[in-house]
Structures are given as structure tokens and as C-alpha cells.
Backbone as JSON, one array per atom type, in Angstrom:
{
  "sequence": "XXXXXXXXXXXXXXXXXXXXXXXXXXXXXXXXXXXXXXXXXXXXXXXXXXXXXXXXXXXXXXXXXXXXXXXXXXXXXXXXXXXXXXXXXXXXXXXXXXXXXXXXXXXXXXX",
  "N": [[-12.42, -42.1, -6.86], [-11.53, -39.62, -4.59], [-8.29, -38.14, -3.79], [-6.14, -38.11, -0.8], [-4.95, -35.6, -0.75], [-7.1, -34.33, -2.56], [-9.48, -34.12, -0.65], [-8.27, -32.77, 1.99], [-8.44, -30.36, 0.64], [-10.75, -29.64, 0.09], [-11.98, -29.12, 2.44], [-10.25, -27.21, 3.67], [-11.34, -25.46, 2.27], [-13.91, -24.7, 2.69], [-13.75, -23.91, 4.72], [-12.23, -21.79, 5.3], [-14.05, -20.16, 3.44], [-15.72, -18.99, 5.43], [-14.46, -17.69, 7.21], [-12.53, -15.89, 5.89], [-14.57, -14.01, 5.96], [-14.51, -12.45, 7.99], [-12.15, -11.42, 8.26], [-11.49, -9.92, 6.12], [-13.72, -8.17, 6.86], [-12.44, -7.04, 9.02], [-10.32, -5.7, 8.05], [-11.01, -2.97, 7.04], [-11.49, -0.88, 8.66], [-10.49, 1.66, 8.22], [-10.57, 3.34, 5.22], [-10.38, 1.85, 2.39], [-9.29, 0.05, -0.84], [-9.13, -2.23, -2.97], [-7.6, -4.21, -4.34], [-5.52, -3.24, -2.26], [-6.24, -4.69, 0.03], [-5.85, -7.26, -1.09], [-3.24, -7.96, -1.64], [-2.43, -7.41, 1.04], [-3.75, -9.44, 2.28], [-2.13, -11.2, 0.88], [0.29, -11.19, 1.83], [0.14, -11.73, 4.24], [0.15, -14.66, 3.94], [-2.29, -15.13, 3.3], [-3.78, -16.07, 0.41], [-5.66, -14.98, -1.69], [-7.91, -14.87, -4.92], [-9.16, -12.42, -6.91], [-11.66, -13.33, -8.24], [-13.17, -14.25, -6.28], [-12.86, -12.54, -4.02], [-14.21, -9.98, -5.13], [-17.09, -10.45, -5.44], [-17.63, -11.46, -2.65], [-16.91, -8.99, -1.17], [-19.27, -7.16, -2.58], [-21.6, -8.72, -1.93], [-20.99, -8.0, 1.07], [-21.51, -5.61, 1.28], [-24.19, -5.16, 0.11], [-25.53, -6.39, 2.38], [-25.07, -4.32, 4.46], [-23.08, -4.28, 5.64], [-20.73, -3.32, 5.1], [-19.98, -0.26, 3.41], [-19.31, 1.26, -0.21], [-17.11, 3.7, -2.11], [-16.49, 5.59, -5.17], [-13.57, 6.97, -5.59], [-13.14, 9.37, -8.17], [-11.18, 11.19, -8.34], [-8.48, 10.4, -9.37], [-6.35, 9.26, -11.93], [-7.19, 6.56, -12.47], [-10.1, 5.42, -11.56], [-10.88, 4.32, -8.35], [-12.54, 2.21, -6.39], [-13.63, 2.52, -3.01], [-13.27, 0.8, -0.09], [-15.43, 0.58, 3.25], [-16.12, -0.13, 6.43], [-19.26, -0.43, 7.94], [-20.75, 0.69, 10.76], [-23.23, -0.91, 11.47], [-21.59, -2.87, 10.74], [-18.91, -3.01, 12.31], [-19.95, -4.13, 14.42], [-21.2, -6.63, 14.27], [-18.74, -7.7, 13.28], [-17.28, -7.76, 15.55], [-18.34, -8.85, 17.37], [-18.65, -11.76, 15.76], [-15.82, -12.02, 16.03], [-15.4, -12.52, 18.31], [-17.2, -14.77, 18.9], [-15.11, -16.84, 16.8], [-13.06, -16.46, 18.18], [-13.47, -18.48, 20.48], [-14.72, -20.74, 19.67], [-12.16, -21.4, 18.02], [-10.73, -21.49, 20.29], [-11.91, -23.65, 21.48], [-12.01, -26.06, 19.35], [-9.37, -25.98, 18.79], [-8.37, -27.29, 22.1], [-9.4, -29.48, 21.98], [-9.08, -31.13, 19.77], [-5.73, -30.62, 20.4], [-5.65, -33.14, 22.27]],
  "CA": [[-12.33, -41.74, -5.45], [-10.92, -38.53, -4.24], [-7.39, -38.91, -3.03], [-5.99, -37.11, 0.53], [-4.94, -33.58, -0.69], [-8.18, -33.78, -2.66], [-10.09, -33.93, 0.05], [-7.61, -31.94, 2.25], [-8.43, -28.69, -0.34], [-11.96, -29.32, 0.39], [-12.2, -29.37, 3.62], [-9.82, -25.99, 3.8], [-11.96, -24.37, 0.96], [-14.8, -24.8, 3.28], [-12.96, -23.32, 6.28], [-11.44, -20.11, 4.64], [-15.59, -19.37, 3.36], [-16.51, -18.64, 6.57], [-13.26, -16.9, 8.46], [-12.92, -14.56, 5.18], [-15.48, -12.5, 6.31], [-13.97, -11.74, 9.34], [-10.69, -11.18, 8.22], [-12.05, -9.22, 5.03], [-14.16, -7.03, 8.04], [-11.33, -6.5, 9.92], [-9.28, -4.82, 7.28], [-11.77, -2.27, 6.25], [-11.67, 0.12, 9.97], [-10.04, 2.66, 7.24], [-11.29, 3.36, 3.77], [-9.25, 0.53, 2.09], [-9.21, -0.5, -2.0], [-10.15, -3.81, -3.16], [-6.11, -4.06, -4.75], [-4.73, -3.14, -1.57], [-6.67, -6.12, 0.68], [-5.32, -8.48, -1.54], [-1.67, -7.25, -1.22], [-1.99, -7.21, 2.64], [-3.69, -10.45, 2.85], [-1.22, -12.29, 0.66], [1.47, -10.96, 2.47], [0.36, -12.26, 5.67], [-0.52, -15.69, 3.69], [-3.69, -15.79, 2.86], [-4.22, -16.14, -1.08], [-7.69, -14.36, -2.59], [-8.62, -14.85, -6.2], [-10.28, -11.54, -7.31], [-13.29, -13.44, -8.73], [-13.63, -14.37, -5.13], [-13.07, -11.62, -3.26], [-15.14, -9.05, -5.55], [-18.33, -10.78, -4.71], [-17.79, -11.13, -1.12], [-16.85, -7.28, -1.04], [-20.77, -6.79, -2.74], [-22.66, -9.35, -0.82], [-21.21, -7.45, 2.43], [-22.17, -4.25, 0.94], [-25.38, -5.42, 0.4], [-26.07, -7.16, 3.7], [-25.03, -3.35, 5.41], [-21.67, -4.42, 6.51], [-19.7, -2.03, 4.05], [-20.14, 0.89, 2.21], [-18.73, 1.94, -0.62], [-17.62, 4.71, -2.43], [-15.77, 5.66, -6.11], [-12.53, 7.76, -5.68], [-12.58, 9.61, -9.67], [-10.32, 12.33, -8.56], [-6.99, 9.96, -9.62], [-6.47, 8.86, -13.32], [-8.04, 5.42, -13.24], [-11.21, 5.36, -10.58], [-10.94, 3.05, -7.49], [-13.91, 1.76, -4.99], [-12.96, 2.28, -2.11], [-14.61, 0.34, 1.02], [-15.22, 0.93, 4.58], [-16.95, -0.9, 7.8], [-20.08, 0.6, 8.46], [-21.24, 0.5, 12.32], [-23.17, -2.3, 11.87], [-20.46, -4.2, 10.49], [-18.42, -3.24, 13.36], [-20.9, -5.15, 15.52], [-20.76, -7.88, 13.44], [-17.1, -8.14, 13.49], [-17.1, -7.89, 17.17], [-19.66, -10.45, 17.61], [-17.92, -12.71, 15.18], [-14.47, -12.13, 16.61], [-15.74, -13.25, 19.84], [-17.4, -16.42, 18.66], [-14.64, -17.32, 16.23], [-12.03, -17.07, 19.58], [-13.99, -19.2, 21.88], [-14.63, -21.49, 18.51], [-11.06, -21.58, 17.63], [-9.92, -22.42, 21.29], [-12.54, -25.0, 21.75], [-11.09, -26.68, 18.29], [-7.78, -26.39, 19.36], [-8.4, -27.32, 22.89], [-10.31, -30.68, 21.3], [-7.7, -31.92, 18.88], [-4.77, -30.96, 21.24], [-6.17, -33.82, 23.6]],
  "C": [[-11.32, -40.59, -5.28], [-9.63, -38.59, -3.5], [-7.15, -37.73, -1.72], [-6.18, -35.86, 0.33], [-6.28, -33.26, -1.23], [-9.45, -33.18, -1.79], [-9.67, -32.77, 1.49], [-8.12, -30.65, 1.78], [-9.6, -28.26, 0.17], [-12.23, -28.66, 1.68], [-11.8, -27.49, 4.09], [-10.58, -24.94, 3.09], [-13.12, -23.87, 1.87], [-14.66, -23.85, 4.63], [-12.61, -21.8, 6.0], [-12.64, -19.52, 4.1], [-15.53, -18.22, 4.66], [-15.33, -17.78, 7.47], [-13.18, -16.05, 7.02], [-13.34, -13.12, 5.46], [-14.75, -11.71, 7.4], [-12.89, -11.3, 8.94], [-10.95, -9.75, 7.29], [-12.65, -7.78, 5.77], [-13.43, -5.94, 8.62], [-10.33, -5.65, 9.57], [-9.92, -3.24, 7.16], [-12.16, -1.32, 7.38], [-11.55, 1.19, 9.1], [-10.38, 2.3, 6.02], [-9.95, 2.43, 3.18], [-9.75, 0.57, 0.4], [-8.97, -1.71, -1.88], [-8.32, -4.19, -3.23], [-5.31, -4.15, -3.15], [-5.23, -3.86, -0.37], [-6.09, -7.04, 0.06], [-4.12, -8.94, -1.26], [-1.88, -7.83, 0.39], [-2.29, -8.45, 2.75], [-2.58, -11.85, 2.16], [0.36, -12.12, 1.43], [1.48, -11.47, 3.73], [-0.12, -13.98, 5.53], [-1.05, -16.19, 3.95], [-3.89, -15.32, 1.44], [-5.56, -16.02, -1.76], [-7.52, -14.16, -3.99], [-9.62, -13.17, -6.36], [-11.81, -11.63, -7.6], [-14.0, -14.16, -7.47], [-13.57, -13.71, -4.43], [-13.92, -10.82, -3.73], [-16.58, -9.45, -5.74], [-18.71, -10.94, -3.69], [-18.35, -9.75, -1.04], [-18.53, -6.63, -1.2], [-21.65, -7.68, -2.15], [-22.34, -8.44, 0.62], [-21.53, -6.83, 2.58], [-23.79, -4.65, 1.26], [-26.23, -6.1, 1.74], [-25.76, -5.51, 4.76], [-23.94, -3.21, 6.03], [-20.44, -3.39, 6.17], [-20.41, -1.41, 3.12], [-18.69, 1.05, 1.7], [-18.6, 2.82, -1.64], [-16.17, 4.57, -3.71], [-14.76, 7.01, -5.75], [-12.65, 8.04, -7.29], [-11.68, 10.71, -9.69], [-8.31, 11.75, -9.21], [-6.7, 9.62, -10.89], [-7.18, 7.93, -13.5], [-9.01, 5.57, -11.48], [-10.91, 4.37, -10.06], [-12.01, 3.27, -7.09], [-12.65, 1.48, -4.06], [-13.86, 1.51, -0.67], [-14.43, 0.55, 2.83], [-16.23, 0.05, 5.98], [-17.95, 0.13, 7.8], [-20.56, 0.05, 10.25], [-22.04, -0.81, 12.17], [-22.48, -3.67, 11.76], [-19.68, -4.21, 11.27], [-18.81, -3.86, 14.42], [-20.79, -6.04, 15.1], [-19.59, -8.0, 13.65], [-16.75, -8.61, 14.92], [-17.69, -8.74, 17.69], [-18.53, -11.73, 17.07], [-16.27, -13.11, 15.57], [-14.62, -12.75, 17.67], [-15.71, -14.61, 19.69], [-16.16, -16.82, 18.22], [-13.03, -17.55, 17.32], [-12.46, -18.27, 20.6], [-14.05, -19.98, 20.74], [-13.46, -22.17, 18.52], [-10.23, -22.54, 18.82], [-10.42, -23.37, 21.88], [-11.59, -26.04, 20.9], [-10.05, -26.94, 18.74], [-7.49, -26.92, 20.82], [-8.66, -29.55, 22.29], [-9.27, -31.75, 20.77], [-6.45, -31.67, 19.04], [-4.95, -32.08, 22.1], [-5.18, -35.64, 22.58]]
}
């Protein structure tokens, strides 16, 4: 049987899927590197695994949400990534829901 925090982890693992994106979205107004999302979001603690963020990053690509593009003018080549317009709709959409979401939730289990 699974004890508290086990289930605790889950529960959060499950939670941080789905708000990711948005957060991940939200960074990316300016041409951004993969390296320097990680940095910003552990600094405002939130903790990303590379072998979890660098498949997000290409599923969003591929869904239209981000482009991106290879910087080779520096010694070692970055990807760099950027919001494309429809991912700014998306974001904006999703920001919406995930406020009215959030303050339902918190409205709910303040009671």
C-alpha cells in the first residue's frame, strides 16, 4: 500500500502535467533557450527535469504553439524557442480558464 507522501507526489505529478504548459507558454513571448527556462523556472520554484521538459518543448512545437529555430552563429548551437500567435491564443484562453479554475479550487477548499 502506498503510504501519504506517496500518494501526495502523485497527485502533485498529475497537477504540474497540466499547469506546465502554461507556465512553459508564458515564458516563451521572447525567443528564449531551453537552458535558460529551466534556470528561471527553478528560481521561482518550480523544478523541470530536462528529459521532461525537452519533450514538452517538441510536442508544443508540433501542435503549432512554438516555433523553433537553431542559433549556429555562437560556438556550441542553441534552439532557441518562441510563442507563435496561435500559441498566444492558447495561452490566453488557458490563462483565463486556469484563473477562474484556480479560484473556484481555492474558493471550495477555503470553505
Amino acid at each position: 500500500m502506498l503510504n501519504y507522501d506517496d500518494i501526495v507526489s502523485n497527485l502533485m505529478q498529475e497537477l504540474r502535467r497540466g499547469t506546465l504548459i502554461i507556465v512553459v507558454l508564458s515564458q516563451y513571448k521572447k525567443e528564449e533557450g531551453r537552458y535558460n527556462l529551466i534556470t528561471k523556472l527553478k528560481e521561482n520554484g518550480i523544478t523541470v527535469e530536462t528529459n521532461t521538459l525537452y519533450p514538452l518543448l517538441r510536442r508544443l512545437e508540433n501542435q503549432g504553439l512554438l516555433k523553433s529555430e537553431w542559433n549556429t552563429k555562437e560556438d556550441k548551437p542553441r534552439k532557441y524557442y518562441l510563442i507563435t500567435e496561435y500559441g498566444k491564443e492558447v495561452l490566453k484562453k488557458s490563462i483565463n480558464h486556469w484563473k477562474e479554475f484556480s479560484y473556484s479550487v481555492n474558493k471550495i477548499i477555503d470553505e
